[in-house]
C-alpha positions in Angstrom: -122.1 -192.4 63.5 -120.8 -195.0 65.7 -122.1 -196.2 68.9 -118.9 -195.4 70.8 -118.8 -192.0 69.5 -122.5 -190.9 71.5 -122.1 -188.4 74.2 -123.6 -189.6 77.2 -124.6 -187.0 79.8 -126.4 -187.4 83.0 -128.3 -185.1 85.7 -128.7 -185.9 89.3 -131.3 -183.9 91.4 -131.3 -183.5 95.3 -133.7 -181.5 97.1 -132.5 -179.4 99.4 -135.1 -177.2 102.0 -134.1 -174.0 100.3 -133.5 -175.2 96.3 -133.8 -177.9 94.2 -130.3 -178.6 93.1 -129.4 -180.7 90.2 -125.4 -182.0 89.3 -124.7 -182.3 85.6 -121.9 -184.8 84.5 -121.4 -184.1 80.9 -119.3 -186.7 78.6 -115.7 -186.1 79.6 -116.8 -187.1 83.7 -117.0 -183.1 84.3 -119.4 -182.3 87.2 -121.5 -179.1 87.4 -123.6 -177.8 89.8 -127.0 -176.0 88.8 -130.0 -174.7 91.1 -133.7 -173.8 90.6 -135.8 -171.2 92.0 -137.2 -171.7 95.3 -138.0 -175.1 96.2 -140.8 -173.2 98.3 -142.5 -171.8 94.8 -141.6 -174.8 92.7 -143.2 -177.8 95.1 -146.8 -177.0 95.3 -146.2 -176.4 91.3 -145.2 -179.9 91.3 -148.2 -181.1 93.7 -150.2 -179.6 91.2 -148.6 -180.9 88.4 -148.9 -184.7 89.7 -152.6 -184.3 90.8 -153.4 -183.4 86.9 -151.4 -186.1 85.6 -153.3 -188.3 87.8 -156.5 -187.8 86.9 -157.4 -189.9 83.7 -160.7 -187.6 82.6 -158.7 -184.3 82.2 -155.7 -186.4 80.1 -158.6 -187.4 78.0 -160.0 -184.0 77.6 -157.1 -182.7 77.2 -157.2 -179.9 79.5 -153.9 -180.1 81.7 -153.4 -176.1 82.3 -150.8 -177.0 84.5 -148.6 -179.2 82.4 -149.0 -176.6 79.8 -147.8 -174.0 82.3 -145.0 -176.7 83.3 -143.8 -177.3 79.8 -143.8 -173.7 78.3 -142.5 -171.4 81.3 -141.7 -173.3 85.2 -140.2 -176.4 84.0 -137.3 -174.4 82.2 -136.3 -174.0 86.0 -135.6 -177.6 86.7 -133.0 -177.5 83.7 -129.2 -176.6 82.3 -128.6 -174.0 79.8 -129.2 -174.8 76.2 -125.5 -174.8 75.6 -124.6 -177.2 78.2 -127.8 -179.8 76.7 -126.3 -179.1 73.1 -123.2 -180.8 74.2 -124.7 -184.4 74.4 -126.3 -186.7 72.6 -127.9 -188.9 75.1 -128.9 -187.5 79.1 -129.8 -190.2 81.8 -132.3 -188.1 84.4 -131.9 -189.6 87.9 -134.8 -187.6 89.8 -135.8 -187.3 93.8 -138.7 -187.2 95.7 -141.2 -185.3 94.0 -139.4 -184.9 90.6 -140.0 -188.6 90.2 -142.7 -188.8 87.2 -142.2 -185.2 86.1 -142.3 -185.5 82.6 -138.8 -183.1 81.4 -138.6 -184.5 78.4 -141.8 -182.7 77.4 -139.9 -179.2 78.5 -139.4 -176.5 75.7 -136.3 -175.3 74.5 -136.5 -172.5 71.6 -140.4 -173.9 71.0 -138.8 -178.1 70.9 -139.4 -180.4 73.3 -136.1 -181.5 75.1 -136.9 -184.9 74.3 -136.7 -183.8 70.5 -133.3 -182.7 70.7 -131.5 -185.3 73.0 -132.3 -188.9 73.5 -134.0 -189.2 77.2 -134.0 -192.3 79.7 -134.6 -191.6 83.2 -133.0 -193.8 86.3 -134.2 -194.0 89.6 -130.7 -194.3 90.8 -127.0 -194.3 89.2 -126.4 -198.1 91.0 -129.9 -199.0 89.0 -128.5 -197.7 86.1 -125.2 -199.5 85.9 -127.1 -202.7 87.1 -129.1 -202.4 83.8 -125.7 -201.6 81.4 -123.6 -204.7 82.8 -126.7 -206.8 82.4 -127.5 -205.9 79.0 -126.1 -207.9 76.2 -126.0 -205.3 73.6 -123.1 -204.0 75.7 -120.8 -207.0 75.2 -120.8 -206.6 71.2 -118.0 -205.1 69.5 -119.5 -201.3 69.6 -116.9 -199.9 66.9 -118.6 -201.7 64.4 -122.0 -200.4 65.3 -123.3 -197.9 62.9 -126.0 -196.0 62.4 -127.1 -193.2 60.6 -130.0 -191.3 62.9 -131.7 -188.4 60.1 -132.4 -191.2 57.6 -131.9 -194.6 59.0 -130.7 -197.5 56.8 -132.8 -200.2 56.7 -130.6 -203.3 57.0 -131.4 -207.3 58.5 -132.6 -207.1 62.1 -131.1 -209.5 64.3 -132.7 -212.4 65.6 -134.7 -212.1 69.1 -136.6 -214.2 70.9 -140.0 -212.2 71.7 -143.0 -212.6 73.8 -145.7 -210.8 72.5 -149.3 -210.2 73.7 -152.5 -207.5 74.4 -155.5 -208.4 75.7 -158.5 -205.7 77.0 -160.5 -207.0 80.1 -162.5 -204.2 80.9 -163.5 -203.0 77.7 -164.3 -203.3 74.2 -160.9 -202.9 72.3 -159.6 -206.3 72.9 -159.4 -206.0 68.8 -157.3 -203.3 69.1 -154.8 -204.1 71.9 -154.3 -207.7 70.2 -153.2 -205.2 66.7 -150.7 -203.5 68.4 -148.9 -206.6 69.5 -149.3 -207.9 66.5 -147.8 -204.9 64.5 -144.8 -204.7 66.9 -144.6 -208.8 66.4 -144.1 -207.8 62.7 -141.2 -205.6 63.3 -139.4 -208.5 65.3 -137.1 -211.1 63.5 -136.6 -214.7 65.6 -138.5 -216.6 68.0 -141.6 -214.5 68.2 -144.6 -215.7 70.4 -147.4 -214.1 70.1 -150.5 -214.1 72.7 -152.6 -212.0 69.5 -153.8 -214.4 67.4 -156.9 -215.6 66.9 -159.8 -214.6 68.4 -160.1 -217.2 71.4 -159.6 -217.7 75.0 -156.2 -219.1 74.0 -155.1 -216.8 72.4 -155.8 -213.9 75.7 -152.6 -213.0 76.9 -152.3 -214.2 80.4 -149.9 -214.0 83.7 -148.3 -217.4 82.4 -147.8 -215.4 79.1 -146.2 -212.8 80.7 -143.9 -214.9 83.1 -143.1 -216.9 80.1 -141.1 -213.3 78.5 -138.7 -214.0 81.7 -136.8 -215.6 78.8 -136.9 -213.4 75.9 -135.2 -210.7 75.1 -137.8 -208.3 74.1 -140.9 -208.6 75.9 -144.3 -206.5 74.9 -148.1 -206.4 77.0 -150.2 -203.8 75.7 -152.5 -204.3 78.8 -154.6 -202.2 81.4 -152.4 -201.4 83.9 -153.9 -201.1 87.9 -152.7 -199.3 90.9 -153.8 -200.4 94.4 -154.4 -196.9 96.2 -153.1 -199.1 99.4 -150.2 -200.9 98.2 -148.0 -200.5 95.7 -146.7 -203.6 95.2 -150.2 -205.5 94.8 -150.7 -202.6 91.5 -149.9 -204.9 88.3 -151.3 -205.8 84.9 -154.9 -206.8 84.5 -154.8 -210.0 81.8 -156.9 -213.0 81.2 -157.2 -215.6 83.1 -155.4 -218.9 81.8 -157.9 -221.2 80.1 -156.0 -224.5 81.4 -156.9 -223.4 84.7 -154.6 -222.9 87.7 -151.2 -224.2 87.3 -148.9 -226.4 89.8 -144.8 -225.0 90.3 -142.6 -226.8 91.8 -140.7 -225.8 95.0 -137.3 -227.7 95.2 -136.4 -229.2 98.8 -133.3 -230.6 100.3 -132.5 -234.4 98.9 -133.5 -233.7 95.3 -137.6 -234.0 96.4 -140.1 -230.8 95.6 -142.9 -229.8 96.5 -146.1 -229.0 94.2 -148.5 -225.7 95.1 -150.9 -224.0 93.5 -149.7 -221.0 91.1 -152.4 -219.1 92.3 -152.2 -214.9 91.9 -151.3 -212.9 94.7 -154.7 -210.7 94.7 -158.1 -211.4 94.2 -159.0 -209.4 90.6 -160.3 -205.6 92.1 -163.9 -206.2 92.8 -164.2 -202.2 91.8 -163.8 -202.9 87.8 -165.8 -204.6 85.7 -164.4 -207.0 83.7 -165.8 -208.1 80.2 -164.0 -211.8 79.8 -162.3 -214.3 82.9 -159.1 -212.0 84.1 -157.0 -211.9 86.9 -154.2 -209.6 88.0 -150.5 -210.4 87.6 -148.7 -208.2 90.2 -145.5 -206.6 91.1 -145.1 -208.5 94.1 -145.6 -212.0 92.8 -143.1 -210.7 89.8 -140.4 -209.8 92.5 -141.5 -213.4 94.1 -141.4 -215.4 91.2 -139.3 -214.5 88.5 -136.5 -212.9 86.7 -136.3 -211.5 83.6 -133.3 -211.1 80.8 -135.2 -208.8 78.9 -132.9 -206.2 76.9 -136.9 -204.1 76.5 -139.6 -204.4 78.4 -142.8 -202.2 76.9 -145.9 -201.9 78.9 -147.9 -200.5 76.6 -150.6 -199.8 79.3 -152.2 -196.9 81.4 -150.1 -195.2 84.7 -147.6 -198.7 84.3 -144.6 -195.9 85.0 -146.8 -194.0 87.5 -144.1 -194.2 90.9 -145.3 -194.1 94.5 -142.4 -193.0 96.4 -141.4 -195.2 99.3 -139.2 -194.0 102.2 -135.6 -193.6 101.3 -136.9 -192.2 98.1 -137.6 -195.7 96.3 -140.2 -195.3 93.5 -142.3 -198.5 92.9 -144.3 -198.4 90.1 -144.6 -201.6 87.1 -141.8 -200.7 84.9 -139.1 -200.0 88.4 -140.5 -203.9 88.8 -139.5 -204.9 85.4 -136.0 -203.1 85.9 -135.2 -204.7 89.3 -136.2 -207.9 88.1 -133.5 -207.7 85.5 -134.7 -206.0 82.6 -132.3 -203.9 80.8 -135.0 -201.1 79.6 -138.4 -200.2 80.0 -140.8 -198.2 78.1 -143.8 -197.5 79.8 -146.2 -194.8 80.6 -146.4 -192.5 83.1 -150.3 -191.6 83.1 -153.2 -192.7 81.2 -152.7 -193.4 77.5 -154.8 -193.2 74.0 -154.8 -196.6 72.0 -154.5 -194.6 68.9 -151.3 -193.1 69.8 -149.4 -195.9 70.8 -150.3 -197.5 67.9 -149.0 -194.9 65.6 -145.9 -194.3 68.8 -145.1 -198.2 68.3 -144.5 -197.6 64.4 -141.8 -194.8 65.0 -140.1 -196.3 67.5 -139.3 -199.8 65.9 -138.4 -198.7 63.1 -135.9 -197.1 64.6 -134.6 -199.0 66.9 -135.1 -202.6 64.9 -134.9 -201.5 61.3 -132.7 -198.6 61.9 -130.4 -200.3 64.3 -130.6 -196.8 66.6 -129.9 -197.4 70.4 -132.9 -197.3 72.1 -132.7 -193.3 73.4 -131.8 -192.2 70.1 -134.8 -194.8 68.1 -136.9 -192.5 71.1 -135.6 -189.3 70.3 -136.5 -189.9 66.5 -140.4 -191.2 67.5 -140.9 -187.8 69.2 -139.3 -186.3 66.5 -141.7 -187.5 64.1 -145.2 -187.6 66.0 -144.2 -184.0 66.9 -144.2 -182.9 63.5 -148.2 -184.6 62.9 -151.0 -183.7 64.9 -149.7 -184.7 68.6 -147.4 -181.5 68.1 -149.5 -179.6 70.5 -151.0 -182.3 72.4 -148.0 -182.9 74.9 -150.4 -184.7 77.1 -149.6 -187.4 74.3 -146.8 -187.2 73.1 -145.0 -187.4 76.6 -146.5 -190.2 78.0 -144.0 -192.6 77.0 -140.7 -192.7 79.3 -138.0 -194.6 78.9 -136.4 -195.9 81.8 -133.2 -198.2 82.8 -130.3 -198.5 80.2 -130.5 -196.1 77.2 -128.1 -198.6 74.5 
């Protein structure tokens, strides 16, 4: 199959007082018009749902009776007919209000998860979304020549990236474990890889430097605790270690060619609720939207809630991985609630070898990862297998 021959569909809710009302644009530019039950039934459903997903002890138990209710009956609601999903092979979700975070790719059609059956990313907005596509390089290749075969992928010489690569546990005791994944995905990657894993030293934690040096790369990867500040959303971020060089000086430029030197200091103090197991600090979304931007065709935070949005007025999400996307990333995987180590690890496999080895676009490489962990034992655990979202450009 070639690249130019994938049929790209797209679904656009609004909430209305009376409905939730989503608009379906299938590959030929058609519009359709589809509604839910009452919006006055479905939203405290939805309350419900979040409040679940929120709290980290029942994902780790397991018990979420109200994302199983979601996933097997209600959440059929917030969806076109079979026939009308059948017709594409790719579906951009740009959600509103409270539908931001709900995980429809976990949904069941005929006993699959939609996810299974059509490559998923989701979009905060359509003008986000074609910011990510013109900025992503993939894009300005000659797509005819782009061939892939999805059921049984060829395996074929990856092209050269730059990568910056990295995990690092502050709180715990699986910095052995965090540093593996990184180091598998580094594996995968072909190029200029830097990775933060090796070795079993303070230079070798992954840091906010570390991180800030991916601006560059094209594929950048922190399998790191993520953090949300209950207060503000922009000071949530990624908890890493702090640099062993000590603080750092940048460089302001001033009128006449002079500059002027101040201390690269992180915007927040670390939380003085957690306790931390080596020297960290936090690297926040506010001193990323500050300081840098990013060319990244894939950003993965491969830590816990880093998708989790807090809707601002004019229904703006913020969460880690809208960060990454505004910064200038072209994709982001990240996850929307708390996450097993275990899992990712096995999730990371699946995924790069589609999308590296197998040359599969990154919804597709996604919709062949679920496809494969649903056949093992994370079939009925959708807790897990839908905690991965893709967001920003799906190529």
């Amino acid at each position: 199959m070639k690249v130019t021959e994938i049929k790209v569909a797209a679904l656009v809710y609004t909430l209305s007082n009376s409905k939730i009302v989503f608009m379906g644009i299938d590959g030929m530019g058609n519009r359709q018009f589809f509604a839910s039950a009452e919006a006055r039934d479905l939203i405290p459903k939805l309350d419900s749902l979040h409040e679940e997903l929120n709290d980290g002890v029942a994902v780790a138990r397991g018990k979420l009776p109200a994302l199983r209710d979601f996933v097997e009956n209600w959440g059929r609601q917030l969806l076109p007919p079979k026939s009308w999903i059948e017709n594409a092979d790719v579906l951009v979700i740009v959600p509103q209000g409270i539908l931001h975070n709900i995980p429809l790719h976990l949904v069941l059609i005929n006993q699959q998860p939609l996810g299974t059956l059509i490559g998923i990313t989701y979009s905060s907005s359509m003008s986000l979304l074609s910011r990510c596509m013109n900025r992503n390089p993939e894009r300005k290749r000659d797509l005819d020549n782009w061939q892939f075969e999805e059921e049984s992928p060829q395996t074929s010489e990856s092209k050269p990236r730059k990568a910056v690569v990295g995990g690092v546990d502050v709180l715990g005791s699986k910095d052995s474990v965090f540093k593996g994944i990184a180091s598998q995905i580094a594996e995968y990657l072909e190029g200029e890889v830097t990775d933060f894993s090796k070795g079993n030293t303070e230079f070798n934690r992954l840091n906010r430097y570390g991180v800030k040096a991916g601006a560059r790369a094209n594929i950048l990867c922190v399998v790191a605790h993520g953090y949300i500040d209950p207060n503000n959303q922009r000071m949530s971020g990624l908890l890493l270690a702090r640099d062993p060089m000590g603080v750092r000086v940048r460089n302001i430029p001033l009128h006449g060619g002079r500059y002027f030197d101040f201390r690269d200091l992180p915007l927040l103090h670390f939380p003085s609720g957690l306790r931390k197991n080596v020297d960290a600090e936090i690297l926040t979304s506010a001193e990323l939207e500050i300081d840098t931007t990013f060319d990244s065709e894939l950003v993965l935070l491969l830590g816990c809630s880093t998708a989790t949005d807090r809707i601002f007025p004019g229904d703006e999400p913020a969460s880690l991985a809208e960060t990454f996307l505004h910064v200038g990333a072209c994709s982001v995987l990240a996850s929307s609630w708390d996450i097993d180590a275990d899992f990712i690890k096995e999730w990371s496999k699946y995924f790069f070898n589609g999308w590296l080895t197998g040359h599969l676009p990154k919804a597709l490489a996604f919709r062949q990862t679920m496809r494969e962990l649903a056949k093992g034992p994370w079939k009925d655990r959708p807790e897990r297998l839908g905690c991965m979202v893709l967001k920003g450009d799906w190529l």
